[in-house]
VMD Tcl script that draws the C-alpha trace (Angstrom):
set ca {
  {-20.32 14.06 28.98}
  {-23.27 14.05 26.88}
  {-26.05 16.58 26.29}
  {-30.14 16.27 25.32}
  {-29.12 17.65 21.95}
  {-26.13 18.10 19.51}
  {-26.57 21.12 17.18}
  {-24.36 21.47 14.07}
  {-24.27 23.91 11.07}
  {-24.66 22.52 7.36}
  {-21.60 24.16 5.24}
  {-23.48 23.98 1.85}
  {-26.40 26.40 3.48}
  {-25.42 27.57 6.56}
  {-28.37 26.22 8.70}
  {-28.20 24.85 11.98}
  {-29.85 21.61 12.72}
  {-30.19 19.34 15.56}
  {-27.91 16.00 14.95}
  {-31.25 14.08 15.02}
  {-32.26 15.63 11.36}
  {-28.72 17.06 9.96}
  {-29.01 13.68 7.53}
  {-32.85 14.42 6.51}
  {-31.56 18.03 5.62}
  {-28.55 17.31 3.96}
  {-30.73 14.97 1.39}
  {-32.89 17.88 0.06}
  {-29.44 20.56 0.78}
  {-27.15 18.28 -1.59}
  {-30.12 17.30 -3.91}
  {-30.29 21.16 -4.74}
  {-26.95 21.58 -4.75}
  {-26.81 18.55 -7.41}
  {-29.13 20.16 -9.59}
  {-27.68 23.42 -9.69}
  {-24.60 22.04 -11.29}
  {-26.46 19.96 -13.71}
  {-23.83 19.72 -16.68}
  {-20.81 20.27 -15.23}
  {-18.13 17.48 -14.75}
  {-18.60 15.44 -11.73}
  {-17.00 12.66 -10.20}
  {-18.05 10.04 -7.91}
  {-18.17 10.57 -4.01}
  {-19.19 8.55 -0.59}
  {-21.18 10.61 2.01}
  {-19.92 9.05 5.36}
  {-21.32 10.09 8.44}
  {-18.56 9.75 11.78}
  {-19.38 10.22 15.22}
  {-17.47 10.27 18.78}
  {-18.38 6.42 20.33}
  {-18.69 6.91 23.46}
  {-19.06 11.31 23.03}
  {-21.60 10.87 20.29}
  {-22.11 14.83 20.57}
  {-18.83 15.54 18.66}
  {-19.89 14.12 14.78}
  {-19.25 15.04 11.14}
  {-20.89 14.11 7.83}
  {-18.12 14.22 4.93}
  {-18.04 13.70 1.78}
  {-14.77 12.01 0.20}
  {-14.25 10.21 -3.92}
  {-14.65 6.88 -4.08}
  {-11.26 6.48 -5.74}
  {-9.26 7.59 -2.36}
  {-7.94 5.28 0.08}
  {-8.50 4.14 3.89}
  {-5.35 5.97 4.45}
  {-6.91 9.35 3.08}
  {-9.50 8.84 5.32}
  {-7.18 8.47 8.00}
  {-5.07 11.64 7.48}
  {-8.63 13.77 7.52}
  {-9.73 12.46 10.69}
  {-6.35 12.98 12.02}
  {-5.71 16.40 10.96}
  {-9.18 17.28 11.65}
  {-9.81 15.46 15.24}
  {-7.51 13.23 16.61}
  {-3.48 13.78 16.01}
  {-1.18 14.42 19.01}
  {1.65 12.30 18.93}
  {1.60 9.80 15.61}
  {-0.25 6.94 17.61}
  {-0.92 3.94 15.78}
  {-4.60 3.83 13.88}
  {-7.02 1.22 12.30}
  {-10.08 0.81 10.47}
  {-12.62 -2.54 11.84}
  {-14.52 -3.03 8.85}
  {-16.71 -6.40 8.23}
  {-14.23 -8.40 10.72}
  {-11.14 -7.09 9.13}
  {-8.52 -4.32 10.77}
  {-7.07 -2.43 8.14}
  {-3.93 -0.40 9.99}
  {-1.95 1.95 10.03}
  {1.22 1.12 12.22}
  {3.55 4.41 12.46}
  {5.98 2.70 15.15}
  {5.40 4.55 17.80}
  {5.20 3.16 21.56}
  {1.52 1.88 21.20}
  {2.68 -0.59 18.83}
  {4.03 -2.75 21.87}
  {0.57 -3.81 22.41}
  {-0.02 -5.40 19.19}
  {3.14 -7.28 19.39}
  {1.87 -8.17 23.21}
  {-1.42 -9.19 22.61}
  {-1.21 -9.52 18.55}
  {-4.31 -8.66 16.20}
  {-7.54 -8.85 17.24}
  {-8.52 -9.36 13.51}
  {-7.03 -10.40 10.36}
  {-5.13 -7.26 9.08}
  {-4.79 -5.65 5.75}
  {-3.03 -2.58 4.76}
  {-5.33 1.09 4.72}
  {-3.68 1.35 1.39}
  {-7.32 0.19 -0.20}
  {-9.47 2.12 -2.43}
  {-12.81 2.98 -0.88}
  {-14.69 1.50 -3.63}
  {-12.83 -1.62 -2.69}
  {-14.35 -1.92 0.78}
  {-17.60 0.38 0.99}
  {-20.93 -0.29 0.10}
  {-24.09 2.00 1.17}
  {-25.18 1.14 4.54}
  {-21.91 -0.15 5.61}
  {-21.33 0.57 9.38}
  {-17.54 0.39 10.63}
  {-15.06 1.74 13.60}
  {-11.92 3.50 13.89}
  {-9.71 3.49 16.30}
  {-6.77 6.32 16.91}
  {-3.86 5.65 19.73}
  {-3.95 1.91 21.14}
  {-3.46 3.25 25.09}
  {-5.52 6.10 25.61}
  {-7.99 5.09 22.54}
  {-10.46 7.54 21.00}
  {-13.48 5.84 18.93}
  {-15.13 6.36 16.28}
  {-18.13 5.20 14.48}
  {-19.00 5.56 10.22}
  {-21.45 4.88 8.21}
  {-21.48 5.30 4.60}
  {-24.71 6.97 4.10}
  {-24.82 7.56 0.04}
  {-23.24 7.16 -3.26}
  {-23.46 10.08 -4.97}
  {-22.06 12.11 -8.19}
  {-21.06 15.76 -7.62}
  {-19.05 18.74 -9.17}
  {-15.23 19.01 -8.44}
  {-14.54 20.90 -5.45}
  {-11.65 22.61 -4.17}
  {-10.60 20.39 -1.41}
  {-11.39 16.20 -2.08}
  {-12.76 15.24 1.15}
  {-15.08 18.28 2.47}
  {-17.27 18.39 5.28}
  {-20.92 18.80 4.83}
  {-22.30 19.20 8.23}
  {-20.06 19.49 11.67}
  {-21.24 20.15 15.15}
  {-21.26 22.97 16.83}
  {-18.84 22.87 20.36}
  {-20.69 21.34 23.34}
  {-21.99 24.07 25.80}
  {-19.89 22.83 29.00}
  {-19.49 25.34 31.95}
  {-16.65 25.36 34.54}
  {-17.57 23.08 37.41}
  {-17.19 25.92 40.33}
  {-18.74 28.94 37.88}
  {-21.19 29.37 35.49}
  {-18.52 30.56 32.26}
  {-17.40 28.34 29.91}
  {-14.72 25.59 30.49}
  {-11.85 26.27 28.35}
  {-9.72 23.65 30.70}
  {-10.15 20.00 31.25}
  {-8.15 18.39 33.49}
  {-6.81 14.90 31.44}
  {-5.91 13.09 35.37}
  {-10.06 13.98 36.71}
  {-11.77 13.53 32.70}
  {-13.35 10.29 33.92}
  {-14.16 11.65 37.18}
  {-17.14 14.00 35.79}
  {-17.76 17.01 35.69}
  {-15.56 18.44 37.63}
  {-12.31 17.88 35.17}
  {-14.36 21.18 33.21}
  {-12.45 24.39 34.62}
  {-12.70 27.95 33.10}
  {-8.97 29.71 33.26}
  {-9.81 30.96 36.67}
  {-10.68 28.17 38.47}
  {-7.88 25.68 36.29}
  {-5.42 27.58 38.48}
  {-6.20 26.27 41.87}
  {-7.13 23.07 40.64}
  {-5.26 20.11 42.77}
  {-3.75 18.39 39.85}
  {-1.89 21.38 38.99}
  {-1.33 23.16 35.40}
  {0.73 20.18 34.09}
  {-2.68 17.73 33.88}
  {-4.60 20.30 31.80}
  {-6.03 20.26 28.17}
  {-7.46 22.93 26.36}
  {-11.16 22.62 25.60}
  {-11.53 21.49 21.88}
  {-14.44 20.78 19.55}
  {-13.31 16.95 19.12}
  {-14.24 13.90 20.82}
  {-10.47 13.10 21.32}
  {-10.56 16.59 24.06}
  {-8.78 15.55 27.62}
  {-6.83 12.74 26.04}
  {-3.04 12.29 25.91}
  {-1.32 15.15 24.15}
  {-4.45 16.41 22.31}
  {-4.35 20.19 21.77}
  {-6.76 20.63 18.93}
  {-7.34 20.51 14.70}
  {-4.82 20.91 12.46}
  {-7.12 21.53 10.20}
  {-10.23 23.64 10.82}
}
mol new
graphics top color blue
foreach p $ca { graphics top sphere $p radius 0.5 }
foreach p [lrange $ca 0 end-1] q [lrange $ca 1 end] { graphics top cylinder $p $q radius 0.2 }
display resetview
């Protein structure tokens, strides 16, 4: 499922931009917002852009301290787009797998298989690992894997803020209609999802579906939607 364009709004403004020129905007947007506070106590911060693999129309542009950890990171894309059952998780950055192994039944395939790459612990300061530019993956869930793709787009300086790891830009939810109507899906069916579009139902049409009630998900604004357990943020 992909669409000819990915809208999102900018939190600091409010605008809506087309994914395409959401980073162009958010230069000038956090270049004003840096000069407004001019004076005030700041602290050091990574702008990381993050973005669906193979759904690329789900994305997010945050904005997190240099002094957290891999593991903070972690817990924010979790809570924000990806936990449903305490799956296993790991960072691939410059060759490296930095984990995060919570013992739960995915975990059999690492002691199957073993490491792809050398592993290290998530419990690594950012400034440890990133550098602008820096391109890397994250995985959540070792069976039914959802995959993501960073980049650490600037080092900046900026005023305290309420919450440490805030979201600059987000996208708005994919416009994706019911296969037999015209209204909105608000059902996807997790046993059809790589079948097409026809695993998109709206509540009317998820109730004669032939998979039956048991196999649907709700529609969410994550690229995680139709997989395993996955009902939706924890954290909006």
């Amino acid at each position: 499922m992909a669409t000819a364009s990915s809208p999102g709004k900018c939190n600091l403004c409010g605008e809506t931009f087309e994914k395409a020129g959401m980073t162009r905007h958010l230069i000038a947007c956090l270049k004003k917002q840096a000069e407004q506070a001019s004076g005030k106590k700041s602290q050091k911060v990574f702008w990381v852009s993050v973005a669906g693999k193979w759904l690329p129309d789900y994305w997010l542009h945050l904005e997190i301290p240099t002094t957290t950890t891999l593991l903070d990171l972690d817990q924010f894309l979790r809570d924000i787009w990806l936990e449903c059952c305490g799956h296993l998780s790991a960072f691939t950055i410059k060759g490296v797998d930095y984990q995060l192994n919570t013992g739960m039944v995915d975990s059999m395939w690492i002691d199957i298989f073993g490491p792809s790459n050398p592993t290290k612990s998530m419990k690594v300061k950012l400034y440890d690992v990133f550098s602008l530019g820096l391109e890397f993956e994250h995985q959540y869930d070792f069976g039914t894997t959802t995959e993501l793709q960073l980049k650490v787009i600037e080092e900046r300086e900026r005023a305290p803020v309420s919450k440490e790891t805030r979201i600059l830009a987000r996208n708005d939810p994919p416009d994706i209609h019911c296969a037999k109507c015209s209204q909105p899906a608000t059902q996807v069916c997790s046993q059809c999802l790589y079948d097409g579009p026809k695993a998109w139902l709206c509540d009317r049409h998820a109730r004669t579906h032939k998979c039956g009630e048991d196999m649907f998900l709700p529609v969410v604004n994550s690229p995680r939607v139709g997989e395993c357990g996955y009902t939706g943020s924890w954290e909006e």
